[in-house]
C-alpha positions as CSV (number, residue, x, y, z in Angstrom):
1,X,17.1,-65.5,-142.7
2,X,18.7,-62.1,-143.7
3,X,22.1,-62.2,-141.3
4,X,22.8,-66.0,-142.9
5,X,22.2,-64.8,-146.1
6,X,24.4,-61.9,-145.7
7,X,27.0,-64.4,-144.1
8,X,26.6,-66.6,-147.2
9,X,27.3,-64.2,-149.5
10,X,30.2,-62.7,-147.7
11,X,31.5,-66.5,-147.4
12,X,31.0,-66.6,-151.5
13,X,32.8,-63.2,-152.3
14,X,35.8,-63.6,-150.2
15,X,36.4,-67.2,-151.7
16,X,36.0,-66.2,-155.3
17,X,38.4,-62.6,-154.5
18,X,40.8,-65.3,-152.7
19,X,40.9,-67.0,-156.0
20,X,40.9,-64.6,-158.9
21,X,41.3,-66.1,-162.7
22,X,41.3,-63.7,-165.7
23,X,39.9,-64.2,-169.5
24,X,38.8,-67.9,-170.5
25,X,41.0,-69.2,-167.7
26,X,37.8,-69.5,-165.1
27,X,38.0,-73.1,-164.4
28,X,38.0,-72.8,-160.8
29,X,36.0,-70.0,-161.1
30,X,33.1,-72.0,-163.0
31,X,33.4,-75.1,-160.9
32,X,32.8,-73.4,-157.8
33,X,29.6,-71.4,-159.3
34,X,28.3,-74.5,-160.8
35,X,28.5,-76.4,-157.4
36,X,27.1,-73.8,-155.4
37,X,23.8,-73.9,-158.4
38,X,23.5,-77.3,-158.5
39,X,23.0,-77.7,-154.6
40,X,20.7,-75.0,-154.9
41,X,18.7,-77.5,-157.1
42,X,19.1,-76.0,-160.7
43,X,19.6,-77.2,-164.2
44,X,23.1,-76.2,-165.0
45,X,24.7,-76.3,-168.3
46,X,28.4,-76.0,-168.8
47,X,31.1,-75.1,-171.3
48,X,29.1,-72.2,-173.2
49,X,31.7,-70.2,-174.7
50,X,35.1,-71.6,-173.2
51,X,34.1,-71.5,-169.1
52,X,31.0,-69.7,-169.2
53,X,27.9,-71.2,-167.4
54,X,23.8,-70.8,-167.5
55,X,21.3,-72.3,-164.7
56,X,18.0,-72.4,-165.1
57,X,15.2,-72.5,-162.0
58,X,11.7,-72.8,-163.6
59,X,8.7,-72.8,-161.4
60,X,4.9,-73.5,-162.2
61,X,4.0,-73.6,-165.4
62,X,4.6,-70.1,-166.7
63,X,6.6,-70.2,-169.5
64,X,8.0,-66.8,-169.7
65,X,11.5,-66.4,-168.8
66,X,14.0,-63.5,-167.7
67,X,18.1,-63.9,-167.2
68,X,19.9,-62.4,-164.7
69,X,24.2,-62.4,-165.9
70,X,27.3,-61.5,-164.0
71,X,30.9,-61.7,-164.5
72,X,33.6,-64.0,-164.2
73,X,37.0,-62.7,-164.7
74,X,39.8,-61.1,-162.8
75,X,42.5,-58.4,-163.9
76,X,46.1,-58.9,-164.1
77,X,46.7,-56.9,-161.1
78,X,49.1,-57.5,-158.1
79,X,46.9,-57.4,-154.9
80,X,48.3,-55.2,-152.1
81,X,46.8,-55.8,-149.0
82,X,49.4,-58.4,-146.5
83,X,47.1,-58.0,-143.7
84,X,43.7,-58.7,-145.3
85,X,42.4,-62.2,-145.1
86,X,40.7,-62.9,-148.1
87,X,43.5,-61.0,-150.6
88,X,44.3,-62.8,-153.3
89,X,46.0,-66.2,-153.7
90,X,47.4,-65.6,-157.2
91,X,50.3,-63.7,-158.5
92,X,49.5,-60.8,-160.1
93,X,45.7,-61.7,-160.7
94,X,43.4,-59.6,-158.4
95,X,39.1,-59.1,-158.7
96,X,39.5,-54.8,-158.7
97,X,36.8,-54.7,-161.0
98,X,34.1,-56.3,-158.7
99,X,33.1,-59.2,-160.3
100,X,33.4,-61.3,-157.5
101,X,30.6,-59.4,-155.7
102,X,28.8,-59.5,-159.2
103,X,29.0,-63.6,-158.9
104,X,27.9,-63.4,-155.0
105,X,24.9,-60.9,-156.1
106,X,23.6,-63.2,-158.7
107,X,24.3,-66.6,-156.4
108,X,22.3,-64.6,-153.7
109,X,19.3,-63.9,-156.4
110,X,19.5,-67.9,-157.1
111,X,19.3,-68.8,-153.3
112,X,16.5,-66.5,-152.8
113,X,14.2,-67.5,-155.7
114,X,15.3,-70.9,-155.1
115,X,14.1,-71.2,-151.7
116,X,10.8,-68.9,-152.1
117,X,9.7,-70.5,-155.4
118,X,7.1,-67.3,-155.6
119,X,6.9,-67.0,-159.4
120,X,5.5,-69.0,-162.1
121,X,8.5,-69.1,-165.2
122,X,12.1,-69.5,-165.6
123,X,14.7,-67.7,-164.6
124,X,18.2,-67.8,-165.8
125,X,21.4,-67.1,-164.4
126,X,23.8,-66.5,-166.8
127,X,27.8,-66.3,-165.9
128,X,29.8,-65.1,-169.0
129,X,33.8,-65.2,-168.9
130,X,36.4,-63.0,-170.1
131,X,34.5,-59.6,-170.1
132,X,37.2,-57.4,-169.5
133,X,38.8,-57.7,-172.7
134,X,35.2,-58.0,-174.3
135,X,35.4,-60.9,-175.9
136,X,33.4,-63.9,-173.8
137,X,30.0,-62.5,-174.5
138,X,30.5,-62.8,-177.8
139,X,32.1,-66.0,-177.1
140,X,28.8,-67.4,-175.4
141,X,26.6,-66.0,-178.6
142,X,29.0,-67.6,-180.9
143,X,28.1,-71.2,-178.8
144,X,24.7,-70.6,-179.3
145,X,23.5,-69.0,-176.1
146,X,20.3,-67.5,-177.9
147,X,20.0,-70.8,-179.5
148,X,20.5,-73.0,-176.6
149,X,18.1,-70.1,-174.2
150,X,15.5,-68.4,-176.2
151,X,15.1,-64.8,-175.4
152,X,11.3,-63.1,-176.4
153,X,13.2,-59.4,-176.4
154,X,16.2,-57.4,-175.0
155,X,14.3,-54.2,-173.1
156,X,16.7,-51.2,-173.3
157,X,15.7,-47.4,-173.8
158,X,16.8,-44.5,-175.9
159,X,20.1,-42.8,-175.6
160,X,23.4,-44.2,-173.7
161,X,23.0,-46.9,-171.3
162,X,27.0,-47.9,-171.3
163,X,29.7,-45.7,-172.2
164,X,32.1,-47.0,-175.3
165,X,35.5,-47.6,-174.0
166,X,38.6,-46.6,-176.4
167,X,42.2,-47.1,-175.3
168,X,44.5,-45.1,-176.5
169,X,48.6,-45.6,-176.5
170,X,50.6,-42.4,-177.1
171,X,54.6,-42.6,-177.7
172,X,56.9,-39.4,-177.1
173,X,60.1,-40.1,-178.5
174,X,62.9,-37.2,-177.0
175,X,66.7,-37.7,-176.5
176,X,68.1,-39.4,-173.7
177,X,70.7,-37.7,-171.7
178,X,72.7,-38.2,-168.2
179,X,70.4,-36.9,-165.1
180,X,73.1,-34.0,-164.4
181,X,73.3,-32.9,-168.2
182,X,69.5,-32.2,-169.1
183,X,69.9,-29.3,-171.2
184,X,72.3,-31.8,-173.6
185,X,68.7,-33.9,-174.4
186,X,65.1,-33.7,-175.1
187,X,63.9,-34.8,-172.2
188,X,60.2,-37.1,-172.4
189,X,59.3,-36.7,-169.2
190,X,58.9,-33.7,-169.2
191,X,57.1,-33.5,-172.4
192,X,54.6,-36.7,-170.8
193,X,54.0,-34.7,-167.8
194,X,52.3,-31.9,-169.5
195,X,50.7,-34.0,-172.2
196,X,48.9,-35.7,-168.9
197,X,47.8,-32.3,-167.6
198,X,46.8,-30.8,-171.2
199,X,44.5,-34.7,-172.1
200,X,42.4,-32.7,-168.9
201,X,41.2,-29.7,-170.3
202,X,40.0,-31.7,-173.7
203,X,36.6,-32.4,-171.7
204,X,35.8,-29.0,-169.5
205,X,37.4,-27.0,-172.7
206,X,36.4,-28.9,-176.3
207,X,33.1,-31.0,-175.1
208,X,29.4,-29.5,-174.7
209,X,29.0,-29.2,-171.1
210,X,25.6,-30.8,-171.6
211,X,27.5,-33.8,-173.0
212,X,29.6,-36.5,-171.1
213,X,33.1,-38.1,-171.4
214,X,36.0,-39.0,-169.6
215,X,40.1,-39.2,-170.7
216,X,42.0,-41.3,-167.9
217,X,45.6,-42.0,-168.2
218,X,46.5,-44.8,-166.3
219,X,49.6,-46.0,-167.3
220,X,53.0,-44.0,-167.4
221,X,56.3,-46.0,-168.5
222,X,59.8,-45.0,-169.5
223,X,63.2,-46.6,-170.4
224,X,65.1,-44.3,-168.2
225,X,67.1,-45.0,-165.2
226,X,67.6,-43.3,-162.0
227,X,70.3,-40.8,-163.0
228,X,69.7,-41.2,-167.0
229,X,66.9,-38.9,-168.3
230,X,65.3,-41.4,-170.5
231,X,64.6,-41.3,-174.8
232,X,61.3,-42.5,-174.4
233,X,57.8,-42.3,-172.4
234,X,54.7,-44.2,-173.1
235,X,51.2,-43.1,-171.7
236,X,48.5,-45.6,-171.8
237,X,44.7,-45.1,-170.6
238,X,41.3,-45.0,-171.9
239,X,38.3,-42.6,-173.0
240,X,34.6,-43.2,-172.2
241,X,31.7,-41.6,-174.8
242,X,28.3,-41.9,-175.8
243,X,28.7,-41.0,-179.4
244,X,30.7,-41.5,-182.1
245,X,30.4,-38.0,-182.6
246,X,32.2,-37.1,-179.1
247,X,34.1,-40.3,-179.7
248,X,35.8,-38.7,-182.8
249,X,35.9,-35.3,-180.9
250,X,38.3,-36.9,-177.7
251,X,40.6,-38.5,-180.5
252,X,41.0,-35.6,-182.8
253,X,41.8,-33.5,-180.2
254,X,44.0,-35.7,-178.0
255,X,46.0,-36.4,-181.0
256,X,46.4,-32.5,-181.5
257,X,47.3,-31.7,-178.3
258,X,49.8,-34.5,-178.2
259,X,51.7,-33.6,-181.8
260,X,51.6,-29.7,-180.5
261,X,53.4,-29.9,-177.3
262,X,55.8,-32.3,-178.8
263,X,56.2,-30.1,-181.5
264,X,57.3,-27.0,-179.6
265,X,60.1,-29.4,-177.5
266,X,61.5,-30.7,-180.4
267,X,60.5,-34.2,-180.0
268,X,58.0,-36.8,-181.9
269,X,54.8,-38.0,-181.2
270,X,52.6,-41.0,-182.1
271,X,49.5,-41.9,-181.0
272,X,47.4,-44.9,-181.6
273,X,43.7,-45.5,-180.5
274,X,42.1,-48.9,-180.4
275,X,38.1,-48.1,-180.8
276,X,34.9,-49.8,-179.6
277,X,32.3,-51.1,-181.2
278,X,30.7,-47.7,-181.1
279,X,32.3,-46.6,-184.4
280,X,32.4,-50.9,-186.3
């Protein structure tokens, strides 16, 4: 029972990584979920919120009810992995994120209750699009989710759960010059490279050490050429926090850092954050 199971979920994951699909595009996606529910012999109702999906397996007469919810979508990520099997079949769409084993898990849970049928009440499993980019569970609310699937309460606990996510976009703006004539420019790069290295010591030098955060830059782009020291760099990345407080902290700081260094290479600086509900 536990090897086919374990085959049958491998079989799912690979199949839904094979065939990633990002943000309210998850028609394949929701088809093959829906199938897969329906066989197991539950109610399934469609179309919640663009492509999202909720199942429902009640047993006896208890009329109690708990959800179980995974994600759908993919990123917009070129796979690179030629000599694995189940790599993805779509240009630049890839599951890095690990919502194709979230689907599997939650397929798995239905199978299981499904075929042991050893609680009295309904469960639902909920599948909610587009949740990198944050918008399909409000989506599915906005359809009437709560409506449709009446919830008793939300259990949760004091204190941070799940981090806030901020992403943050900062410009350096130098001089472009030829490769072999540096000292004729103000060279970005440069500038960037220690912006990158000085964003690190915002956290182990400016936070609490009892508090947590984390400042990732994960994107690094340039309009220069091989032998042409380029006028501009971009860095793009994110911050994590727990508080508006240290929220507020990580983008006061990173924009000081950022305008200092610039500041003593002679070039300019902007910076831009785009917040999280944390501080609406």
């Amino acid at each position: 029972m536990e090897s086919m199971l374990q085959g049958q979920l491998k079989t799912w994951r690979q199949y839904l990584h094979q065939h990633p699909e990002t943000g309210f595009e998850e028609v394949n996606t929701s088809d093959y979920v829906a199938n897969i529910l329906r066989t197991l012999g539950l109610e399934v109702h469609r179309g919640i919120g663009g492509t999202g999906l909720v199942a429902n397996l009640t047993v006896g007469d208890g009329r109690r009810a708990i959800g179980l919810r995974a994600d759908m979508d993919a990123l917009n990520i070129a796979e690179q992995a030629p000599d694995r099997a189940h790599a993805s079949r779509a240009a630049g769409k890839m599951h890095a994120c690990g919502h194709d084993g979230h689907m599997s898990m939650i397929l798995g849970a239905a199978r299981l209750l499904a075929e042991r049928r050893d609680f009295s009440g309904t469960v639902r499993f909920i599948f909610q699009p587009a949740e990198e980019h944050g918008r399909g569970a409000k989506a599915m609310m906005a359809d009437g989710l709560f409506e449709r699937f009446p919830v008793e309460a939300i259990s949760t606990r004091p204190g941070g759960i799940m981090a806030s996510e901020d992403n943050f976009v900062i410009h350096i703006k130098g001089r472009g010059t030829h490769a072999a004539r540096p000292h004729m420019g103000v060279d970005p790069i440069v500038i960037a490279a220690q912006i990158v290295m000085a964003l690190q010591t915002v956290v182990s030098r400016n936070l609490d050490p009892s508090l947590q955060a984390v400042i990732s830059c994960t994107e690094f782009i340039t309009d220069g050429l091989r032998n042409v020291i380029p006028s501009n760099v971009i860095i793009k990345g994110d911050t994590r926090s727990y508080s508006r407080e240290v929220q507020t902290l990580l983008e006061t700081r990173m924009r000081e850092v950022c305008e200092g260094i610039c500041r003593t290479h002679g070039a300019d600086c902007t910076s831009s954050t785009r917040t999280s509900s944390l501080r609406q």
